[in-house]
Each structure stands twice: as structure tokens, then as C-alpha cells.
N, C-alpha and C positions, 0 to 999 in steps of 0.2 A: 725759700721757694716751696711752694705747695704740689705737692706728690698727687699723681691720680690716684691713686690708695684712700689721700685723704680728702679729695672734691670730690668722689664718686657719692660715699654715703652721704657729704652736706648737703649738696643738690636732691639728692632723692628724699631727704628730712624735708625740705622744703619743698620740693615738687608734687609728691603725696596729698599731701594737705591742701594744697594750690589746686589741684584737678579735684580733688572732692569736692570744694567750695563750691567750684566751677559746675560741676554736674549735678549741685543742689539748687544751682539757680539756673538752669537750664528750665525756659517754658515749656511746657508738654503742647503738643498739638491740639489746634481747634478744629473743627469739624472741616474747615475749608481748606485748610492742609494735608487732609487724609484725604487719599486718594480713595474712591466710591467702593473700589474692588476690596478694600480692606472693610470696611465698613457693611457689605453685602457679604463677605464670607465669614465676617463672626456670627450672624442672622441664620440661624441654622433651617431648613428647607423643611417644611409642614412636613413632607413625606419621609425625613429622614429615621435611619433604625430598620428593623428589622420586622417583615408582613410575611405571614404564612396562608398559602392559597385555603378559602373557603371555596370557590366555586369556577369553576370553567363552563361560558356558554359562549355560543355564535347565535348570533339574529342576522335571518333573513330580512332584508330590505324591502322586500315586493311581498305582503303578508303578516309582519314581525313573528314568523316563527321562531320559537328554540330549539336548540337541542345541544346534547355535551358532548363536543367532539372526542374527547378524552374518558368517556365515562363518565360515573357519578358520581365519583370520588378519588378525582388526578389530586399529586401530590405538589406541592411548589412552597418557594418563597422568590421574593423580592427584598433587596439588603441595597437600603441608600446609604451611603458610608458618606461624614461630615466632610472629607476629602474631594467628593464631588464624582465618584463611581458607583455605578449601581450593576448590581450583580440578580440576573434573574433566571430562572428554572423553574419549569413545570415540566410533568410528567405523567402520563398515560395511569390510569388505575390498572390493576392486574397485570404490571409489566411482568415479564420473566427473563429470567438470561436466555439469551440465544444460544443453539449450539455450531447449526449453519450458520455459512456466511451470509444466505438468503435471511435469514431470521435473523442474523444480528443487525443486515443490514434495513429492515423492517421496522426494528425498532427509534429507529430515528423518524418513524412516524408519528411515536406518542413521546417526543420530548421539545422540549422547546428550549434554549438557553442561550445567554448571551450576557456581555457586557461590555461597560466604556461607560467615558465619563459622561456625565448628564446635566442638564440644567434647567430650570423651571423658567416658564412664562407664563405667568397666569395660573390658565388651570390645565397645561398641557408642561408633559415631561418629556422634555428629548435628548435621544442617549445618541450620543458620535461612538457608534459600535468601531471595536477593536480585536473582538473574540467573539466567534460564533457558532454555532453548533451549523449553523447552514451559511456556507462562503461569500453564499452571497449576500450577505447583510453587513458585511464587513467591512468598514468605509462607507457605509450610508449612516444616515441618522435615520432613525425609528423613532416616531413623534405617537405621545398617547395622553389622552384629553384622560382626567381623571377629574374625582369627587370625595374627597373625604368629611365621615359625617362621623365624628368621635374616633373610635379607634377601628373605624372602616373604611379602608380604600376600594374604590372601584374604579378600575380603569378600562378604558375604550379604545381600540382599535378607530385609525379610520374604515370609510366604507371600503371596500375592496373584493375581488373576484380572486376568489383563494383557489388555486389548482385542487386540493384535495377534495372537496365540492363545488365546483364551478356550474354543473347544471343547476346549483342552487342561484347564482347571481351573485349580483352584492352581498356580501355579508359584513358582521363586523364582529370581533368579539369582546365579551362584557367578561372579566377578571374580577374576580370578588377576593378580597384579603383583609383579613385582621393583624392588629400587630400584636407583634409574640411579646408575650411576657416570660421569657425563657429564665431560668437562674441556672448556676453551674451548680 
């Protein structure tokens, strides 16, 4: 009579080698098998990686004037992560610490920051916000029509009547960025 002791290793001498066989002639998937969503998230997003702010402007609507509402030299980046989040920040030129509560709470005038996950349509990028410097963006999607021409992105606001110049009208603002060639 045959002991478990000694059918355990015959079965697995012989089961071993039977399941390799087996997963060498296993077909690999054809394209009508993969579901689209795998196939669109290997296809990594023109915008992806890391852009550091060249330029902050707002254009008037009735006019095309400019001007920088940030200065002449606000600081930022935008960081598309292959994950499908995008992390953005800009920042007022000449900030400084506050020491009042009045001036610290000022300084949320020259920052902008947000993030959530994002996805491209065309040539517009829209982020399902999750985190935001202002509450209320939070749970909206923020949609921005962009243009990349080599390693320059520019992105566009739509048109809109911004509280902080409103007797201006419509505005929109134009985001200028290059992508960082950063090394550690």
C-alpha cells in the first residue's frame, strides 16, 4: 500500500513538468482580447513628466490685452505622472512669509495648486480635482485646451470672469512651460 509520504513527491515530479508544458503553449492575447483600457495605458500621454513655469499671463477678451498677474517671474511646475495624476503649482514672484494672519492669509493670492487624476481628449487636459488650494475646485473637473510644440507646453484657461479682475471681463490665462531636464 502506498503511504502519503510517498504519492505526495510522485504527483508533484509529474505535475511540475505537466503545468510548464501547459503554460508554454498557452496563446498570448491578440489585440481583440485586450481590453482598449490596457492598450491606451501603455500609450504614455504627449504631456507626461515633468514642465517647469516659463510664463504666467491673462488676456483680455474685449481688446487681447496682457498682463502678469503673478509678476514677471512667478515660479511653478506641472508633473503628469504615467499613473494618470497630475500635480500643479504656481506661485506669485516676490513671495515672502507672512507674519500676520492678514498677510499669511494674502498670500493665497499668488498661489495656485491643485491635483487629481487627469485625462486627455484631444488637445484639452482634464483633471477630476481631489486636492486644492481653493475648496472650491474640489470635485469639479478643470478642463485646459493646451499646445505642445517640442519641449513647450502652453496651456489655456477657458474664457471666464475671474473675481480678482472682473472689471476686466472675460479673461483667460495663457501658462507657458518647458519640460525639466532635471538630474539628481
Amino acid at each position: 500500500m502506498l503511504t502519503r509520504r510517498l504519492v505526495a513527491p510522485l504527483l508533484m515530479s509529474i505535475a511540475l513538468p505537466l503545468s510548464t508544458f501547459a503554460m508554454a503553449q498557452t496563446v498570448p492575447p491578440t489585440p481583440q482580447d485586450t481590453p482598449a483600457t490596457t492598450a491606451t495605458a501603455a500609450t504614455p500621454a504627449p504631456v507626461e513628466g515633468s514642465w517647469r513655469l516659463v510664463s504666467y499671463e491673462v488676456e483680455v477678451k474685449d481688446g487681447g490685452e496682457t498682463f502678469p498677474p503673478m509678476g514677471d517671474h512667478p515660479t511653478g511646475y506641472v508633473m503628469f505622472a504615467p499613473e494618470g495624476r497630475v500635480w500643479f503649482v504656481l506661485t506669485g514672484e516676490g513671495r515672502e512669509p507672512g507674519e500676520s494672519a492678514q498677510e499669511k492669509a494674502r498670500l493665497l493670492e499668488t498661489v495656485i495648486a491643485y491635483t487629481g487624476r487627469y485625462r486627455i481628449e484631444g488637445d484639452t487636459w482634464i483633471t477630476a480635482v481631489d486636492v486644492a488650494w481653493n475648496p472650491a475646485w474640489v470635485g469639479t473637473e478643470q478642463r485646459r485646451q493646451f499646445k505642445l510644440d517640442g519641449d513647450r507646453l502652453q496651456v489655456l484657461t477657458p474664457w471666464r470672469v475671474m473675481p480678482n479682475w472682473a472689471d476686466k471681463g472675460e479673461t483667460r490665462s495663457i501658462i507657458t512651460f518647458e519640460r525639466a531636464r532635471e538630474t539628481r
